[in-house]
KOLDREN-91037 format. One record per residue (C-alpha): residue in three letters; x, y, z. Coordinates in nm, 2 decimals, always signed. Example, Ala and Ser with C-alpha at 12.3 -4.5 7.8 and 13.67 -1.06 7.14 Angstrom:
2
{"ALA" {+1.23 -0.45 +0.78}}
{"SER" {+1.37 -0.11 +0.71}}
This chain:
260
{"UNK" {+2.21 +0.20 +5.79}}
{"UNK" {+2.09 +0.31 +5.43}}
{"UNK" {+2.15 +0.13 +5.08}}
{"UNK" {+2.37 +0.37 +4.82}}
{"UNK" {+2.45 +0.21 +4.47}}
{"UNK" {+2.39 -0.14 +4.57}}
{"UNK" {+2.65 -0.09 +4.87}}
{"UNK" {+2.60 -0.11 +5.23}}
{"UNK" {+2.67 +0.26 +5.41}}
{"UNK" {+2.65 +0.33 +5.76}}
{"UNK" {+2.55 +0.65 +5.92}}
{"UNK" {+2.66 +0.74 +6.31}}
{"UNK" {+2.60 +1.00 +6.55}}
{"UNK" {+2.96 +1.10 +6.58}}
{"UNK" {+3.00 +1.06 +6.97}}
{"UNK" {+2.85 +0.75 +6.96}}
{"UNK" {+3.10 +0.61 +6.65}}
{"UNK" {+3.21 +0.25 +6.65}}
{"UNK" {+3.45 +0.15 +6.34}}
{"UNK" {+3.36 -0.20 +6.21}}
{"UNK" {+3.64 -0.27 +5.96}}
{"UNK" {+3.57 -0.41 +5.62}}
{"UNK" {+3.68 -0.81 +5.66}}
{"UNK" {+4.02 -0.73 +5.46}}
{"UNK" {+4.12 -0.59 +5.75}}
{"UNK" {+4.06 -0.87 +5.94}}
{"UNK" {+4.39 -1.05 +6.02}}
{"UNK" {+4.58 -0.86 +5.79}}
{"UNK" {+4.93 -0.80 +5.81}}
{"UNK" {+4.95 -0.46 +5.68}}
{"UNK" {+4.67 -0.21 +5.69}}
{"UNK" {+4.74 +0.17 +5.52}}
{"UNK" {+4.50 +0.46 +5.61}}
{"UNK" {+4.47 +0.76 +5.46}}
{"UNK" {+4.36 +1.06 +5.67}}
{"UNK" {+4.27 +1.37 +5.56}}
{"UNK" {+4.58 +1.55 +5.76}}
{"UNK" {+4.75 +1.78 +5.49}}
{"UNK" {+4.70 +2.15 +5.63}}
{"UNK" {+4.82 +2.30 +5.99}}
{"UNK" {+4.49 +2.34 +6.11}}
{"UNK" {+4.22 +2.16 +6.31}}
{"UNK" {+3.87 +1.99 +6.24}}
{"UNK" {+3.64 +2.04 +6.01}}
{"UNK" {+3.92 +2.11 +5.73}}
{"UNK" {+4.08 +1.81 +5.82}}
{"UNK" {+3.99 +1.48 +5.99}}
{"UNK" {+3.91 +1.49 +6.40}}
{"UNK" {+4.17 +1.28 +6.66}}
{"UNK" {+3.80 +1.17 +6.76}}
{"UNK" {+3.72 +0.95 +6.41}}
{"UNK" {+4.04 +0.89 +6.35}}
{"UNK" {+4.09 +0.70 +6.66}}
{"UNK" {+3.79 +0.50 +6.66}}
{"UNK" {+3.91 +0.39 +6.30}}
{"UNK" {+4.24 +0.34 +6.41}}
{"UNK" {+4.05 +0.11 +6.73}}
{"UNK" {+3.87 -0.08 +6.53}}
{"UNK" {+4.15 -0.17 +6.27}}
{"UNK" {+4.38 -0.26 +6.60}}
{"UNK" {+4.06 -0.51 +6.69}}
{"UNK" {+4.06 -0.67 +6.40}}
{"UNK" {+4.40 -0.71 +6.36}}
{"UNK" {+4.61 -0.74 +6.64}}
{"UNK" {+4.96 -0.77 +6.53}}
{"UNK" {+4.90 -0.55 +6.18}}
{"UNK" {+5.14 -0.29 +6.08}}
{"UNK" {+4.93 +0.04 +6.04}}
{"UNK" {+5.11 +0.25 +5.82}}
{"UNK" {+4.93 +0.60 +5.81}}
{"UNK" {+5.01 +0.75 +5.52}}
{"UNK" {+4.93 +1.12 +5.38}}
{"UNK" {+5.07 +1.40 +5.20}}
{"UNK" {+5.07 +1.76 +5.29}}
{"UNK" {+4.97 +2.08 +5.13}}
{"UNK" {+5.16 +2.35 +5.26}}
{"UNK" {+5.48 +2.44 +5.36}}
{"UNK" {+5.43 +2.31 +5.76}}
{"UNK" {+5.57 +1.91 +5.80}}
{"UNK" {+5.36 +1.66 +5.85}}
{"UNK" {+5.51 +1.55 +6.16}}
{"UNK" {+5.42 +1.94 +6.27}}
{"UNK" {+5.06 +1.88 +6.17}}
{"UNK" {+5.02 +1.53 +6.34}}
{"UNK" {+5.18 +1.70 +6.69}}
{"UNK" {+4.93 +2.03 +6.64}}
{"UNK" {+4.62 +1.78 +6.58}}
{"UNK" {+4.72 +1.55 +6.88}}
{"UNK" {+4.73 +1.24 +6.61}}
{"UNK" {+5.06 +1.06 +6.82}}
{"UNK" {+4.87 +0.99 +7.12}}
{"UNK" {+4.65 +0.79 +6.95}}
{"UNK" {+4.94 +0.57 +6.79}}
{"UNK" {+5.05 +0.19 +6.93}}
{"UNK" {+5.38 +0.08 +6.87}}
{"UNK" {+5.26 -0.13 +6.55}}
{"UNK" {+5.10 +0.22 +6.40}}
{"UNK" {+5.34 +0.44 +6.23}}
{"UNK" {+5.29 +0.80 +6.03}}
{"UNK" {+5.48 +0.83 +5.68}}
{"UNK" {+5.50 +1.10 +5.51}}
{"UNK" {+5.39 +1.01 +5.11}}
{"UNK" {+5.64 +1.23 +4.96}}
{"UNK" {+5.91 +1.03 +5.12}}
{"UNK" {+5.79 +0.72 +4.97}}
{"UNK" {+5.95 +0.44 +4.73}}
{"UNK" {+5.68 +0.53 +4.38}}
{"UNK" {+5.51 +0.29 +4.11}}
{"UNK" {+5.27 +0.33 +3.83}}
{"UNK" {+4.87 +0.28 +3.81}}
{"UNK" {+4.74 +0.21 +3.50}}
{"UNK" {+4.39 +0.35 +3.46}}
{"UNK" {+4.15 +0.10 +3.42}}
{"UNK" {+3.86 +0.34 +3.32}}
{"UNK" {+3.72 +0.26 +2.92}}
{"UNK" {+3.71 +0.63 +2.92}}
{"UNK" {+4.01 +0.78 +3.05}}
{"UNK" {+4.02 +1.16 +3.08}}
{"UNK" {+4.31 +1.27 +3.12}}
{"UNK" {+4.61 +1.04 +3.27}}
{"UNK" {+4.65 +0.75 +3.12}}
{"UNK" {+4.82 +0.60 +3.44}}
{"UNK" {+4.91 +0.77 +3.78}}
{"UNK" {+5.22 +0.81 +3.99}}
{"UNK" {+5.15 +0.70 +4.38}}
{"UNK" {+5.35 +0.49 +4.65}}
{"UNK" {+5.42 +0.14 +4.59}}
{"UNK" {+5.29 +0.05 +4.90}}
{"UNK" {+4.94 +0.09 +4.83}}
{"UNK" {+4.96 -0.24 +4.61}}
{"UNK" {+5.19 -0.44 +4.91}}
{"UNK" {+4.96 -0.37 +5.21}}
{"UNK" {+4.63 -0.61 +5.24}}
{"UNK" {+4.39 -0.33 +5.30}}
{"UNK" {+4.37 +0.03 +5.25}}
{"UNK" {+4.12 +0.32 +5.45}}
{"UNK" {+4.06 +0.65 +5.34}}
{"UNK" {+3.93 +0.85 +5.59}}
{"UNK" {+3.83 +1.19 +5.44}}
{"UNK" {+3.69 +1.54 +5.60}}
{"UNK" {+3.31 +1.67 +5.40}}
{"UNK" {+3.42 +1.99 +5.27}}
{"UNK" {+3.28 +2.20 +5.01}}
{"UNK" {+3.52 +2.48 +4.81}}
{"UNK" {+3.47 +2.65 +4.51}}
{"UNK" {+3.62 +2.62 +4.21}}
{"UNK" {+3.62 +2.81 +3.92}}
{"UNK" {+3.24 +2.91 +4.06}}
{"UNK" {+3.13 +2.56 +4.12}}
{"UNK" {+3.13 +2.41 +4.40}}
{"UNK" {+3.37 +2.12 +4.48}}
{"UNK" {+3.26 +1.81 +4.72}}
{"UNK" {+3.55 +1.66 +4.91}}
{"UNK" {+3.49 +1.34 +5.10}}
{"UNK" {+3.69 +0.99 +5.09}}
{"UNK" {+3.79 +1.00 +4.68}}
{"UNK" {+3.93 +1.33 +4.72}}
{"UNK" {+4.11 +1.29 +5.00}}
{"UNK" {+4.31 +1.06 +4.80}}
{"UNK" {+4.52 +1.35 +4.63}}
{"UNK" {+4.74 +1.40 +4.87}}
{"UNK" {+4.88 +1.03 +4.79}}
{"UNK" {+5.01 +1.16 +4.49}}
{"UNK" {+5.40 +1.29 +4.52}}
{"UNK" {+5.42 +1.71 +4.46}}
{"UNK" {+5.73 +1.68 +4.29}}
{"UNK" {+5.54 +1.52 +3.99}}
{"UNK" {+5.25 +1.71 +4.02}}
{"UNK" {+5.33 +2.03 +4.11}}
{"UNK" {+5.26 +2.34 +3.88}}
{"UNK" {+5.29 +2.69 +3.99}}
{"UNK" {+5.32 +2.61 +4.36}}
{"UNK" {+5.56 +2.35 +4.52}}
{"UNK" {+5.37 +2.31 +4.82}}
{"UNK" {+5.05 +2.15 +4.60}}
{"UNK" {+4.97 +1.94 +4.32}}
{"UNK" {+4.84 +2.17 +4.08}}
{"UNK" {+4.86 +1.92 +3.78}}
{"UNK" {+4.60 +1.76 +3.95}}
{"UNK" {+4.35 +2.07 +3.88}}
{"UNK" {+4.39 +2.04 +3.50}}
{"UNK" {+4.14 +2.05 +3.34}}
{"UNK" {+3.90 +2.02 +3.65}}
{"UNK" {+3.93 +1.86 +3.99}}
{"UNK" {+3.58 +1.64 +3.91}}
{"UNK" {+3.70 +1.53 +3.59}}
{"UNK" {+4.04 +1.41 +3.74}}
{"UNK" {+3.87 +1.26 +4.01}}
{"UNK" {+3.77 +1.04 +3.80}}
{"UNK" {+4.09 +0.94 +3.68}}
{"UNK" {+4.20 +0.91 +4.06}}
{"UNK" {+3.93 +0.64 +4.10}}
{"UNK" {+4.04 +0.44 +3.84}}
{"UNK" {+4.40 +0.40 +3.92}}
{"UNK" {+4.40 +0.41 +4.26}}
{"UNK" {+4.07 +0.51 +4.42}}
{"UNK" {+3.97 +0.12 +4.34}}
{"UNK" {+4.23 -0.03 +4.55}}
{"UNK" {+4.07 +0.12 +4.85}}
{"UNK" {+3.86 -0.17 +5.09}}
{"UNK" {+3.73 +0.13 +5.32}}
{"UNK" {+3.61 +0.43 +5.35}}
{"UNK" {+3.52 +0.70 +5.63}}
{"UNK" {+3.36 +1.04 +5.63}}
{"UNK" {+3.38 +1.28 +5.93}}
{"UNK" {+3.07 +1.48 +5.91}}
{"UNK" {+3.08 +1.53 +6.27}}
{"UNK" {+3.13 +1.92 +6.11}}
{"UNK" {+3.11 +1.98 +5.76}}
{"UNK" {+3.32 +2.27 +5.66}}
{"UNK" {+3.21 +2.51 +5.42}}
{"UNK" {+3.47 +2.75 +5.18}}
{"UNK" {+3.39 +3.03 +4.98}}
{"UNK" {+3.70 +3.01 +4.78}}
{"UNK" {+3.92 +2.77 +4.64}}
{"UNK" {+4.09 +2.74 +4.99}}
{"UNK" {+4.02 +2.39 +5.18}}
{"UNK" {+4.19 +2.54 +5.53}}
{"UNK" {+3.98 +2.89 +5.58}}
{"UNK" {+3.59 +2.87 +5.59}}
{"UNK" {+3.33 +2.80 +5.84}}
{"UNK" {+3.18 +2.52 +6.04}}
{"UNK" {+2.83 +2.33 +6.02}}
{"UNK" {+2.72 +2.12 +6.25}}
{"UNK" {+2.62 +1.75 +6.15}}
{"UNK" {+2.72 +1.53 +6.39}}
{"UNK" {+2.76 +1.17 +6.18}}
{"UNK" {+3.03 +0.96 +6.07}}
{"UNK" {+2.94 +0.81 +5.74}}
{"UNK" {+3.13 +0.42 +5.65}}
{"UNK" {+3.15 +0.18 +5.44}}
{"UNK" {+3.33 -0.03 +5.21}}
{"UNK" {+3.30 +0.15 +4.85}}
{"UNK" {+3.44 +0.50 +4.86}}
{"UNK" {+3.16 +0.62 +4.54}}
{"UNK" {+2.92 +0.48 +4.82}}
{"UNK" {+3.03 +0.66 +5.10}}
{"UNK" {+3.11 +0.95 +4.93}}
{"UNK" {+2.74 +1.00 +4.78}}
{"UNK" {+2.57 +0.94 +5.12}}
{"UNK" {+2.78 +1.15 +5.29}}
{"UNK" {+2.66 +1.43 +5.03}}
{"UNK" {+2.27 +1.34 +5.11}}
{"UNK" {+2.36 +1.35 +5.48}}
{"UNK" {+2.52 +1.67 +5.44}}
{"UNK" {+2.25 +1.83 +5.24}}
{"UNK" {+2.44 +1.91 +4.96}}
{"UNK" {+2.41 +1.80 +4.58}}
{"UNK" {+2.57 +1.51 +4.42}}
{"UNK" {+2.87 +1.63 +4.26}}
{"UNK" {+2.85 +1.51 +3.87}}
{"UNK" {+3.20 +1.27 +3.91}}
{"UNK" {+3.04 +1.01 +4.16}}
{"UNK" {+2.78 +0.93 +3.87}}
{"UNK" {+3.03 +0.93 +3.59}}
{"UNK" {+3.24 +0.70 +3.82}}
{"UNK" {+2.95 +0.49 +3.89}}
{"UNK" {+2.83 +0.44 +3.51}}
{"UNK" {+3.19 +0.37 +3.40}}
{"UNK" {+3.28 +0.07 +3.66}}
């Protein structure tokens, strides 16, 4: 267990992982988790059956008779039901857990609540994230490249694929290329600060981290780490699962951190 910007953050060898829900998830009624599921293709680019599970155990412990709504939005032109069938994800579902596509969801507003807004002044995402009592990300450690720098994606940026395409699409339907304007960190930072704030969890799979050397978070390679990273603060998470990882601290989780 290790201390990261006055939050407590777990660290787990990955076969050995035991999810211990933050305690708004205990007794709740309604729990929405956010897995890192958007592309047709297996672990490390997106989240493994293996973490999942365990978080999706130790939600059903804590809360018996919640609804678990598990919520994410794709990125390419294959369904999400498609992708949950490839990855094996419906075997691990009880008859109180349900997948829901985010694109197919009733939508509200998010005001930014950053004193320094970059660029959106609010944020279109489901509705729901504001009527369930606790929401999970659990994210994939990936590193891309964008425009030559490299680009850290753990819990906060798994968050984009909340947000609907059909608002935030540019050149490509199947993406949310909106999001990318005028950088991914400095949007991220928006992200936080309408929705990334409502989350009560967080959960890295660094059982692999996958490494890109493109812009493209579904083709790369594989390194082998072996640790789940949790907590309750995503910024938390997020910067731990960087040390664990060996890589740098991408400039967004300490702009984040000095702004809240």
């Amino acid at each position: 267990m290790v201390s990261s910007l006055d939050q407590t953050v777990q660290v787990a060898d990955a076969h050995a992982f035991e999810y211990a829900p933050p305690k708004r998830a205990i007794a709740a009624r309604k729990i929405l988790v956010k897995p890192n599921l958007g592309y047709p293709v297996g672990p490390p680019a997106t989240v493994s059956m293996g973490v999942l599970g365990a978080v999706l155990r130790g939600l059903r412990a804590a809360s018996p008779a919640a609804d678990i709504v598990i919520v994410e939005g794709v990125c390419s032109p294959v369904a999400l039901a498609d992708i949950a069938s490839r990855n094996g994800l419906y075997a691990l579902l009880d008859e109180g857990m349900q997948l829901v596509d985010a694109d197919t969801l009733p939508l509200q507003e998010y005001l930014n609540q950053s004193p320094e807004p970059v660029r959106f002044k609010s944020m279109v995402a489901p509705a729901l994230l504001a009527e369930v009592d606790c929401c999970i990300s659990v994210g994939a450690l990936k590193r891309t490249q964008l425009k030559g720098e490299p680009l850290i994606s753990a819990s906060l940026k798994n968050l984009y694929g909340l947000f609907p395409r059909s608002h935030y699409k540019a050149r490509s339907a199947n993406s949310r290329g909106q999001l990318h304007r005028p950088s991914v960190p400095l949007v991220l930072q928006d992200v936080y600060f309408c929705i990334g704030h409502l989350f009560h969890g967080a959960v890295v799979d660094g059982d692999q981290k996958f490494i890109s050397l493109d812009w493209k978070p579904d083709r790369g390679t594989a390194v082998a780490l072996g640790k789940v990273i949790w907590g309750e603060d995503l910024i938390a998470v997020d910067r731990t699962a960087c040390q664990v990882g060996s890589e740098a601290e991408p400039p967004y989780i300490g702009a984040i951190a000095r702004l809240r």
